[in-house]
Wavefront OBJ file of the C-alpha trace (Angstrom):
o trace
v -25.802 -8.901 64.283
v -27.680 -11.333 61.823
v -31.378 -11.403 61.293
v -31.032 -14.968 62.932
v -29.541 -13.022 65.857
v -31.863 -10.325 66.089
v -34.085 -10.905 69.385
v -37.539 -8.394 69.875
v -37.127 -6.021 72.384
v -34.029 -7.205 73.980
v -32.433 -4.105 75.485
v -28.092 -4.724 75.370
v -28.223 -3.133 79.221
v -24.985 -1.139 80.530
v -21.759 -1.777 78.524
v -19.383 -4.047 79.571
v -16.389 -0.944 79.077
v -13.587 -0.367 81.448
v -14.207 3.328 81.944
v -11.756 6.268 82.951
v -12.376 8.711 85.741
v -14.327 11.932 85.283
v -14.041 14.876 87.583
v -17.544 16.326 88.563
v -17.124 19.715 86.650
v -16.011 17.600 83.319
v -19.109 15.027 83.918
v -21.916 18.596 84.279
v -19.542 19.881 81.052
v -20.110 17.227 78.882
v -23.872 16.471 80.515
v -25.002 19.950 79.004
v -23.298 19.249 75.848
v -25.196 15.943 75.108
v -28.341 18.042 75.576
v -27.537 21.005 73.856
v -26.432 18.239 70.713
v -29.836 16.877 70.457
v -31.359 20.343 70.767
v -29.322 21.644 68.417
v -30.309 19.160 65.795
v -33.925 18.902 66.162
v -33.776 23.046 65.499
v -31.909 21.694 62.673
v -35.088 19.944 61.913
v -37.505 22.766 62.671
v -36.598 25.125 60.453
v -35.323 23.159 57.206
v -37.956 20.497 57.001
v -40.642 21.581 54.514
v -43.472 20.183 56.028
v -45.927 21.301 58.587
v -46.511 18.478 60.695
v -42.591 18.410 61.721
v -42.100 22.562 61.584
v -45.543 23.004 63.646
v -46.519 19.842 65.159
v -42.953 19.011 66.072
v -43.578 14.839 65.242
v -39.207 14.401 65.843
v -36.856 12.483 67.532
v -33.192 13.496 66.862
v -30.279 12.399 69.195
v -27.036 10.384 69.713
v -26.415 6.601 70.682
v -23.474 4.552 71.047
v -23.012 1.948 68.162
v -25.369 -0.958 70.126
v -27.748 1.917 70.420
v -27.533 2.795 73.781
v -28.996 6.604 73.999
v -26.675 9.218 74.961
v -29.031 12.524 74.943
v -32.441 12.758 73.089
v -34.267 15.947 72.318
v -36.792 17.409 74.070
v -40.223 16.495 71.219
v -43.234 14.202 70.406
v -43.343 11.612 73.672
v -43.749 9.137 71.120
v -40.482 9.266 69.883
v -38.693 9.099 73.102
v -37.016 5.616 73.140
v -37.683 4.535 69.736
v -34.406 5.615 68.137
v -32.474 3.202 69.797
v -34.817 0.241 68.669
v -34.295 1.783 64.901
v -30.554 1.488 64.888
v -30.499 -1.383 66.360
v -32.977 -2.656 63.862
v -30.991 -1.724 60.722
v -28.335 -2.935 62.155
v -29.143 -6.356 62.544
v -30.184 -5.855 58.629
v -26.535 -4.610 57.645
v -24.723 -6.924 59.843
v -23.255 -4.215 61.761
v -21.306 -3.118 58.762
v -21.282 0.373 58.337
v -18.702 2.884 57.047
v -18.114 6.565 56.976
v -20.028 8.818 55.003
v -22.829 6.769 54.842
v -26.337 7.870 55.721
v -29.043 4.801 56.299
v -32.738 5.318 56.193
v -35.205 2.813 57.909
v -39.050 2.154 59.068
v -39.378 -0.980 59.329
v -42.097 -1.434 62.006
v -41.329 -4.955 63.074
v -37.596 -3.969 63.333
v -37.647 -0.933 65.535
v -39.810 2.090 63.854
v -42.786 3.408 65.562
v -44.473 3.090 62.040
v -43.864 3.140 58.656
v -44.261 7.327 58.163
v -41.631 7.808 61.074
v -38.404 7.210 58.764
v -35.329 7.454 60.265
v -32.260 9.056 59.347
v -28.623 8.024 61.165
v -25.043 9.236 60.333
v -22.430 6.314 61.867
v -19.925 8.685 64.358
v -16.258 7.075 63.358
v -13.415 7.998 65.711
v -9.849 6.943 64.769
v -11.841 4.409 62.270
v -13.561 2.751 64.729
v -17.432 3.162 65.014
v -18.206 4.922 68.362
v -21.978 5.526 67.353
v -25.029 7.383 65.851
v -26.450 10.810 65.369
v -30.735 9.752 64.459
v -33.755 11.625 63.856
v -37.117 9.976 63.183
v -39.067 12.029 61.657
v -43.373 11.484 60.426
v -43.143 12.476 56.558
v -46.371 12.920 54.556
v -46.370 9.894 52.152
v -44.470 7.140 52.222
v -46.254 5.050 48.937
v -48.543 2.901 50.226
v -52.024 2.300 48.831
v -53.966 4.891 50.144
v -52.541 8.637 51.186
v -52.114 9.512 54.497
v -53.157 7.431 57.339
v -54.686 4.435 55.814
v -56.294 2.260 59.052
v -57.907 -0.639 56.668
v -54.340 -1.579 54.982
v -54.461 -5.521 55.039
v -50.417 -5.578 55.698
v -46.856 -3.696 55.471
v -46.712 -3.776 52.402
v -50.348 -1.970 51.487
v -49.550 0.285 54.029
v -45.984 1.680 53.140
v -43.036 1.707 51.084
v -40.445 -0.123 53.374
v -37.177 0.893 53.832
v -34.975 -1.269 55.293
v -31.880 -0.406 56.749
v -30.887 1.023 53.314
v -27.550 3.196 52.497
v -29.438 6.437 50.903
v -25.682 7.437 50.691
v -22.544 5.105 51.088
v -19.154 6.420 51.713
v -20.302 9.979 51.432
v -21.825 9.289 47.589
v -25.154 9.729 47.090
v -27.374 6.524 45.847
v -28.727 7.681 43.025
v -31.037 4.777 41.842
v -31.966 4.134 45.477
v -32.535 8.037 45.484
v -35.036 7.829 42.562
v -36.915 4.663 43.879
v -37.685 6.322 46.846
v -39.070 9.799 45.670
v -40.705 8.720 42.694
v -43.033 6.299 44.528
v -44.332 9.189 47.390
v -47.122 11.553 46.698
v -45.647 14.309 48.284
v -41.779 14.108 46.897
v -40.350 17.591 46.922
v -42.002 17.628 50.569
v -40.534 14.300 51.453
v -37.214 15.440 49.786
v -36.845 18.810 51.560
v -37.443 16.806 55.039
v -35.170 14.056 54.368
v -32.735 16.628 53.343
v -33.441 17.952 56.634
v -32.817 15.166 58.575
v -30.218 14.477 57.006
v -28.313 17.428 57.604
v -29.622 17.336 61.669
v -27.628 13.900 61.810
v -24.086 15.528 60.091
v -24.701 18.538 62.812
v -24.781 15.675 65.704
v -22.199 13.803 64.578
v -19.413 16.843 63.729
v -20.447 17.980 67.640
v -19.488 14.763 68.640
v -15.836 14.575 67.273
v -15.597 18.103 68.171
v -15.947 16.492 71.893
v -14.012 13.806 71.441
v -11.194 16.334 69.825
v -11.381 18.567 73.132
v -12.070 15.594 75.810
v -10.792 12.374 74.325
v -13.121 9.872 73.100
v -12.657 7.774 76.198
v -13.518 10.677 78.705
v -16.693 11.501 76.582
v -17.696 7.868 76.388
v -16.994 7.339 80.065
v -19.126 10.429 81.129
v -22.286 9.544 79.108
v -22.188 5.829 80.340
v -22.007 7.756 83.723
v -24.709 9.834 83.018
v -26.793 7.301 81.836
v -26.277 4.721 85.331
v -27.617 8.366 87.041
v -30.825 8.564 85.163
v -31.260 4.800 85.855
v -30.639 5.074 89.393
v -32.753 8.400 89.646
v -35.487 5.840 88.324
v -35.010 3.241 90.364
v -35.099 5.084 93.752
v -38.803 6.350 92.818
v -40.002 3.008 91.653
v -38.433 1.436 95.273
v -41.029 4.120 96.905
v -44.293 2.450 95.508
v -45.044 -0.663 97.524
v -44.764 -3.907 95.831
v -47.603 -5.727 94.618
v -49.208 -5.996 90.986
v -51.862 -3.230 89.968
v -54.294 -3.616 87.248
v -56.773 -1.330 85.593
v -60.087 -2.089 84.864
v -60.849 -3.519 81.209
v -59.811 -0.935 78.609
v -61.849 -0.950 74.983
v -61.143 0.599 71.978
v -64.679 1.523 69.630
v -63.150 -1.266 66.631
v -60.402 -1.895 64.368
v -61.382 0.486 61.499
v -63.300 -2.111 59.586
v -65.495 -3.989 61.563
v -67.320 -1.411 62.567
v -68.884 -1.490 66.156
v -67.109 -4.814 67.484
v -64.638 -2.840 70.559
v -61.292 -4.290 71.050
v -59.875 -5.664 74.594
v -57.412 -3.699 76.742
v -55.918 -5.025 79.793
v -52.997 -3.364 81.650
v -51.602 -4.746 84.788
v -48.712 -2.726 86.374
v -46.276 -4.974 88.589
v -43.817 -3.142 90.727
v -40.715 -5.264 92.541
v -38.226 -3.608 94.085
v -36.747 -1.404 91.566
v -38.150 -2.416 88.582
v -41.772 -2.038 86.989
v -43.191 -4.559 84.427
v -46.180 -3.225 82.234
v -48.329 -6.623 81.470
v -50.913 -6.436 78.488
v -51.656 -10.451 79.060
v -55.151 -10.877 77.922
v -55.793 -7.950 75.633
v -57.427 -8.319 72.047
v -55.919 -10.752 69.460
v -53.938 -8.837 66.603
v -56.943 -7.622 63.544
v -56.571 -7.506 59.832
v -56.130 -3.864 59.194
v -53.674 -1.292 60.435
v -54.922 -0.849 63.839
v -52.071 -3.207 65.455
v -48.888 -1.614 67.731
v -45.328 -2.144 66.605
v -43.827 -3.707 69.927
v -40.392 -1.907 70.047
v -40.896 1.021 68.451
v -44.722 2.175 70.027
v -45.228 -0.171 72.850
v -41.933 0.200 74.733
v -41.984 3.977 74.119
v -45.350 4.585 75.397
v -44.293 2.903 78.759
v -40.754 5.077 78.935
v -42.770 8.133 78.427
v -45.762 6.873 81.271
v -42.923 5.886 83.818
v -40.673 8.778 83.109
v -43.156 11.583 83.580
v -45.321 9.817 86.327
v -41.733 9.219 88.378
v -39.860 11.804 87.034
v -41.654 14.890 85.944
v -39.241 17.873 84.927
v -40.877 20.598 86.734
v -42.197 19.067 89.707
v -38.880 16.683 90.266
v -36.112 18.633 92.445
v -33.094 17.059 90.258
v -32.398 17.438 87.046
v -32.316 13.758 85.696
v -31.000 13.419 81.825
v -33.282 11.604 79.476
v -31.023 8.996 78.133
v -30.843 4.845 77.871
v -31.035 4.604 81.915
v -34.461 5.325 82.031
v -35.222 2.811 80.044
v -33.419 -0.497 82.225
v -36.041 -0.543 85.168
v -39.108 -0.901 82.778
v -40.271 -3.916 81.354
v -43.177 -4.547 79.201
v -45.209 -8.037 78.240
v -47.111 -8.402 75.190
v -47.958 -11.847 74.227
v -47.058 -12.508 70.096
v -50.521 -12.361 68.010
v -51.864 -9.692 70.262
v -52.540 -5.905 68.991
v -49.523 -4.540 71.251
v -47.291 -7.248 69.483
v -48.465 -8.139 66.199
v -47.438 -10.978 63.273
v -45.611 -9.801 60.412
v -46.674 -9.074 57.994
v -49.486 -7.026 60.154
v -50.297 -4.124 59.486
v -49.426 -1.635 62.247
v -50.112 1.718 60.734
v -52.642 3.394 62.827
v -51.123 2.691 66.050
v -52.290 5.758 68.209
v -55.264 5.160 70.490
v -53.947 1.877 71.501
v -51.087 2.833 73.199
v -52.783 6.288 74.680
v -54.990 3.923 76.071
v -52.441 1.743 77.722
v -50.746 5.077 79.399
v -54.134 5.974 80.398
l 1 2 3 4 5 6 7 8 9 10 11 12 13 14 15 16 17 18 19 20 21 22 23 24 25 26 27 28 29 30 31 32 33 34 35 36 37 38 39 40 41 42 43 44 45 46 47 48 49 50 51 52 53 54 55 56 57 58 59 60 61 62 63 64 65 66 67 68 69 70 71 72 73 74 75 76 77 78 79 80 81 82 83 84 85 86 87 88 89 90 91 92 93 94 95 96 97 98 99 100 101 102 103 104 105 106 107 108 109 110 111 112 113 114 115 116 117 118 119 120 121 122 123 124 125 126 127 128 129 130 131 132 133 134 135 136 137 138 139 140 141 142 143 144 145 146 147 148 149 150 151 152 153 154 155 156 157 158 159 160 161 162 163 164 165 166 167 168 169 170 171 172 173 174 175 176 177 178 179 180 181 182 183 184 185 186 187 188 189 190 191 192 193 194 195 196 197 198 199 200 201 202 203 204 205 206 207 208 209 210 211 212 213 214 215 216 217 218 219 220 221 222 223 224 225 226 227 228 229 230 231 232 233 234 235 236 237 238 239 240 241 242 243 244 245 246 247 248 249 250 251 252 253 254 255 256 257 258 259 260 261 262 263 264 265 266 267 268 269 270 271 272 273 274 275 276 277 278 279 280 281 282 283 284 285 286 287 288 289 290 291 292 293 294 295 296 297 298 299 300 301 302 303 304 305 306 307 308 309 310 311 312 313 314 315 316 317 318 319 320 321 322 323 324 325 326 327 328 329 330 331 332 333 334 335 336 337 338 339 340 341 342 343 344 345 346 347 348 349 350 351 352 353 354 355 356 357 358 359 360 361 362 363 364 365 366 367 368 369
């Protein structure tokens, strides 16, 4: 997929796969294994990262995707990062062309290709099977520094570049050998760098774990079967969804006016938040049509990777709360089909690059509000 190619927010929908047939027992084998996969690697995460905010605060994604980024299973962590995996991959893959090989491991944050923002880096191991790509083990992962002009959090960054070190869709190891210059560039311009290192290392290690379960799946159950059941799995969850959103009556639904205090800089002058919620038949659209014009510091929302996720995670846990709902529906890429969200271009939910977008918190708490 080519830059040229590359469309925001455009979701691939169900693949267009002939499938083979799945007995019920295999489907509930291989629908605990997914799970247990991306719970197994974010305790990966937990107890090898070095740093507090991803030991204690738990600020993870890890999972596994098919190679358009379709999500298979995603671990049970920070709402924030449900949903934004798949927008990573597919964002760093529209940067390599689709060209990937074994062995290699491929960091990225770019915010206006997928990442929530620039501190959530990704890490993703390709999953080969008899040489062709099947798909992705990810974690995203909020690491301490990532070089920009200020530590931390920096709100009043005037663009992407002030703001963070950007990485790309970049091979941190190709073919199983490490980068070594790309290794130095990117610790030797962080703050933090034996902190950064020892979570990267981390991460790193959570992906191998994800993708080694995998082919031990495929090894017991045939690739196809596997495939076949999480593509299965996946039309359940969306289907789950869809009966709950066919309850609520049709009609559109807006809040009143939402403000946030300012954009970090101009002190005192509120920003513009308006949320209109429009349900038809199975399928809800989030519209933010009329809310404040993008600002010149880092108080702007990455569309794909903060935007989108915010509405999964609202939907998902309005519709489908895990206690309260009787089933047990799979968080995976079917959840994500029925929602829909609008965000005109030069707006704070879908800013210009090169925008800053670092401090993108409030914003979208106070669209989910």
């Amino acid at each position: 997929m080519s830059t040229l190619e590359y469309e925001l927010g455009k979701h691939p929908g169900p693949p267009e796969l002939d499938r083979v047939d799945v007995d019920p027992i295999t489907m509930r084998v291989l629908g605990g294994a997914f799970h247990a996969i991306a719970k197994e690697m974010s305790g990966v995460l937990f107890r090898m990262s070095y740093s507090s905010i991803i030991r204690e605060s738990e600020d993870l994604g890890a999972g596994v995707f098919d190679a358009k980024g379709r999500e298979l299973c995603e671990s049970d962590s920070t709402p924030m990062h449900i949903g934004s995996l798949p927008w990573y991959i597919r964002g760093f893959m529209r940067h390599l062309e689709g060209k990937v090989e074994e062995g290699d491991v491929i960091i990225h944050n770019h915010p206006y290709y997928g990442a929530s923002h620039t501190p959530d880096i990704a890490v993703a191991v390709p999953i080969f099977w008899e040489g062709e790509l099947v798909g992705f083990a990810a974690v995203t992962a909020h690491v301490l520094d990532v070089g920009g002009s200020y530590p931390g959090i920096n709100a009043d960054a005037f663009d992407v570049y002030a703001e963070a070190k950007i990485y790309d869709g970049l091979r941190w190891y190709q073919g199983g050998k490490l980068n070594e210059d790309l290794d130095k560039m990117i610790f030797d311009n962080v703050r933090t760098e034996s902190m950064n290192r020892g979570d990267m290392n981390a991460m790193m290690a959570a992906c191998q774990l994800g993708r080694d379960r995998m082919i031990r799946l495929f090894q017991r159950y045939g690739a196809d079967t596997v495939m076949s059941a999480a593509y299965n799995w996946m039309d359940y969850s969306e289907n789950m969804l869809r009966e709950q959103i066919r309850k609520l009556p049709d009609g559109e639904y807006k809040a009143p006016t939402g403000w946030l205090d300012d954009d970090a800089r101009n002190r005192g002058v509120r920003l513009r938040v308006e949320t209109k919620v429009i349900v038809e038949g199975d399928e809800i659209t989030i519209d933010l049509t009329g809310s404040n014009a993008e600002v010149p510091t880092g108080y702007n929302v990455p569309y794909e990777g903060s935007l989108l996720v915010g509405a999964y995670y609202a939907i998902r846990t309005i519709l489908l709360d895990e206690v309260t709902f009787p089933e047990h529906v799979p968080q995976n890429d079917g959840v994500f089909r029925p929602v829909k969200v609008i965000a005109p271009k030069g707006t704070i939910y879908n800013p210009t690059f090169p925008r800053a977008c670092f401090s993108r918190f409030c914003q979208v708490q106070r669209v989910v509000d």
